[in-house]
NUGU-253511 format. One record per residue: residue in one letter; x, y, z of N, C-alpha, C in turn. Coordinates in steps of 0.1 Angstrom, whole numbers, plus 2048, in hexadecimal, padded with zeros to 3 digits. Layout:
N
AXYZXYZXYZ...
END
This chain:
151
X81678673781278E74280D79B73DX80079E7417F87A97407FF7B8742X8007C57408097CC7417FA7D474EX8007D87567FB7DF7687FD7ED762X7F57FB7687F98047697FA805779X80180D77D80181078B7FE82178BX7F68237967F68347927F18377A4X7F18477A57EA84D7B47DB8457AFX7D48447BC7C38457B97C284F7B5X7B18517B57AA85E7B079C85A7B0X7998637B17888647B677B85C7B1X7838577A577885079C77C83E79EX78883D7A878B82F7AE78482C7B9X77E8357C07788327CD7708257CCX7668217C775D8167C57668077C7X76F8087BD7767FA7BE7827FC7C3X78A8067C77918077D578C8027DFX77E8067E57768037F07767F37F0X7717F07E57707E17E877D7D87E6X7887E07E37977D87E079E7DD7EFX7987E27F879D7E78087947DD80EX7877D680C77F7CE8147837C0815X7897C18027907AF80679D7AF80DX7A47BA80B7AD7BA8137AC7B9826X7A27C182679F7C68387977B883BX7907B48347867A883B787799834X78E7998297947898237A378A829X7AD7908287B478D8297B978F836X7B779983D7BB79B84A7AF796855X7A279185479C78E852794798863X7927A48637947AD86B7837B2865X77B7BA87076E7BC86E76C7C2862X7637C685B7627CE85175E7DD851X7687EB8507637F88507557F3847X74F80685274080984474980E83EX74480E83174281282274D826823X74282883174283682F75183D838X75583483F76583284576C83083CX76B82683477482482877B83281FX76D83781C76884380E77084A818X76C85082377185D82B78385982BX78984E82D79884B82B79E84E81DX79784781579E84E80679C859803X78F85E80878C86F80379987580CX79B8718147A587D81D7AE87B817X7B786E8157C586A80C7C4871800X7B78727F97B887A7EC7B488D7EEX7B288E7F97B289F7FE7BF8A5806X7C68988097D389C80F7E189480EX7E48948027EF88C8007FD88F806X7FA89980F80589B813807890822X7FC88A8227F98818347F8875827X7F887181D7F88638187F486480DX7F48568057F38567F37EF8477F1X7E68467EC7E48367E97E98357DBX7ED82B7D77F18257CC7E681B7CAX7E281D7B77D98117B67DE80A7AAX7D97FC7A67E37F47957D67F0793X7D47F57847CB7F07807D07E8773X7CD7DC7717CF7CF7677CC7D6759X7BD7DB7537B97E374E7B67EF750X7AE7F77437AC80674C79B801753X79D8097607918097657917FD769X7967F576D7977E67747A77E877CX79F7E978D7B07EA79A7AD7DB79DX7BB7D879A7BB7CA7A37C37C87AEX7C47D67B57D37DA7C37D07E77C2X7DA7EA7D47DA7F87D97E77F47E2X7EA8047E37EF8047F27F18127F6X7F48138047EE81E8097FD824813X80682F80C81083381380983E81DX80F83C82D80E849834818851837X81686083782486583882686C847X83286C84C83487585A844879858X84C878860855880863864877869X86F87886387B87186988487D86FX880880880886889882899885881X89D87987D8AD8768828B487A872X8A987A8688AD88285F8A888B856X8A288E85F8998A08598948A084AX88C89284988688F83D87488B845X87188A83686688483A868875833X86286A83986085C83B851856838X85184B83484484382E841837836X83383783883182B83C825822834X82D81783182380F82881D80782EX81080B82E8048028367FC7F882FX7FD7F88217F47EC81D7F87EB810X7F77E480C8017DA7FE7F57D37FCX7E97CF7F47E47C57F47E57C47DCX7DF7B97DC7DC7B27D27D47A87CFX7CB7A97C97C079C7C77C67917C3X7BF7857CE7C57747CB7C77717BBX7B87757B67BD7707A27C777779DX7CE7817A07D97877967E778679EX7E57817AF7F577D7AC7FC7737A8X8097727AC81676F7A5816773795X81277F792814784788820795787X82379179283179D7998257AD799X8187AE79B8147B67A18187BC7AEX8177B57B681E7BA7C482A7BE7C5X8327B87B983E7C47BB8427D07B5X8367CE7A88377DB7A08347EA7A8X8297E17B381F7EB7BB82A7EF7C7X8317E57CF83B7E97D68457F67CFX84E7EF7C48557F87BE84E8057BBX8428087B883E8157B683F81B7C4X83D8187CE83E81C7DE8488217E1X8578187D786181A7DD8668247D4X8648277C68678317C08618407C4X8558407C884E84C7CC8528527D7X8598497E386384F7EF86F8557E7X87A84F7DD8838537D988385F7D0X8788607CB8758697BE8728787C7X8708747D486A8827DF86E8817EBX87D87B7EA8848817F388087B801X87B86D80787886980F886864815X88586382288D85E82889184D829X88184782788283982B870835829X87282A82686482582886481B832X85C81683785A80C84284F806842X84F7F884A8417F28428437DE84CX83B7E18528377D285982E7C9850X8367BC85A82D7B284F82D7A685DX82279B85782179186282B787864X83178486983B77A86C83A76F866X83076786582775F85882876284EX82976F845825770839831772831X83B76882D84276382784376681AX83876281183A76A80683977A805X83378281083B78F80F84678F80FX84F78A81885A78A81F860786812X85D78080786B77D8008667897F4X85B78D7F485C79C7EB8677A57F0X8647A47FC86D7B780387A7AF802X87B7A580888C79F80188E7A17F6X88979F7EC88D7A17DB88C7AB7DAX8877B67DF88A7C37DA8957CA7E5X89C7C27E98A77CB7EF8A37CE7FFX8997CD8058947D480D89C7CA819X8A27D68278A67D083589B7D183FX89C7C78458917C285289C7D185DX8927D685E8967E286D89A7DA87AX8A17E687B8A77E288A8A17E8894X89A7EC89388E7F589F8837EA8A2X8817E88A88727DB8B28667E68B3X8597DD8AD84F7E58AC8497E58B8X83E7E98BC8357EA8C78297F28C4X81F7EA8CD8117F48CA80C7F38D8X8017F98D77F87FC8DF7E98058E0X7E07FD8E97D08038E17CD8028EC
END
């Protein structure tokens, strides 16, 4: 197995970030496709304001990402920390089951611990089963809180 770096993005990832957020947003979730310039405006801000979020990117080689994911941060008022919310975990079909996804998880979960987060939190589809046995293998508990939305 090939050795992954995992690191923050940075400005010179936009190009194939963009296009490693489109297979994600429109192959895999299979959900319309942002423009180009929605995209750019989302990571420019995550990389202008890491204090509202931080993408993580793994790249296989240098200059080749084959994953991202995208922590948001807000507030646990019940313990006067701040808390993370992981919104996107993806990995390209050719490089998994090569324990990418969990190196990329584990970096998520180190970066809360390393800075004093309260908790991370993080939905997944009731279907998606091999998520479900990643966040199992790393220790992770299913919440006791019931989600809800609304638009």
């Amino acid at each position: 197995m090939e050795t992954v770096n995992i690191r923050t993005a940075a400005k010179h990832d936009i190009p194939q970030l963009l296009e490693l957020m489109n297979q994600y947003i429109v192959d895999f979730y299979k959900c319309p496709r942002p423009s180009d310039d929605s995209l750019k405006k989302l990571i420019n801000h995550l990389l202008e304001n890491p204090y509202e979020g931080i993408q993580f990117v793994v790249e296989k080689e240098p200059h080749h990402l084959v994953g991202f994911s995208t922590l948001y941060f807000t507030f646990n008022t019940l313990e006067v920390k701040r808390m993370a919310f992981l919104h996107d975990l993806f990995v390209k079909p050719d490089v998994r089951g090569q324990k990418i996804g969990e190196k990329l998880l584990q970096s998520c979960v180190n970066y809360i611990r390393e800075n004093d987060y309260s908790h991370m939190i993080w939905e997944t589809a009731h279907d998606n089963l091999a998520a479900q046995s990643l966040y199992d293998k790393i220790g992770a508990q299913k919440a006791v809180w019931l989600n809800y939305e609304i638009k």
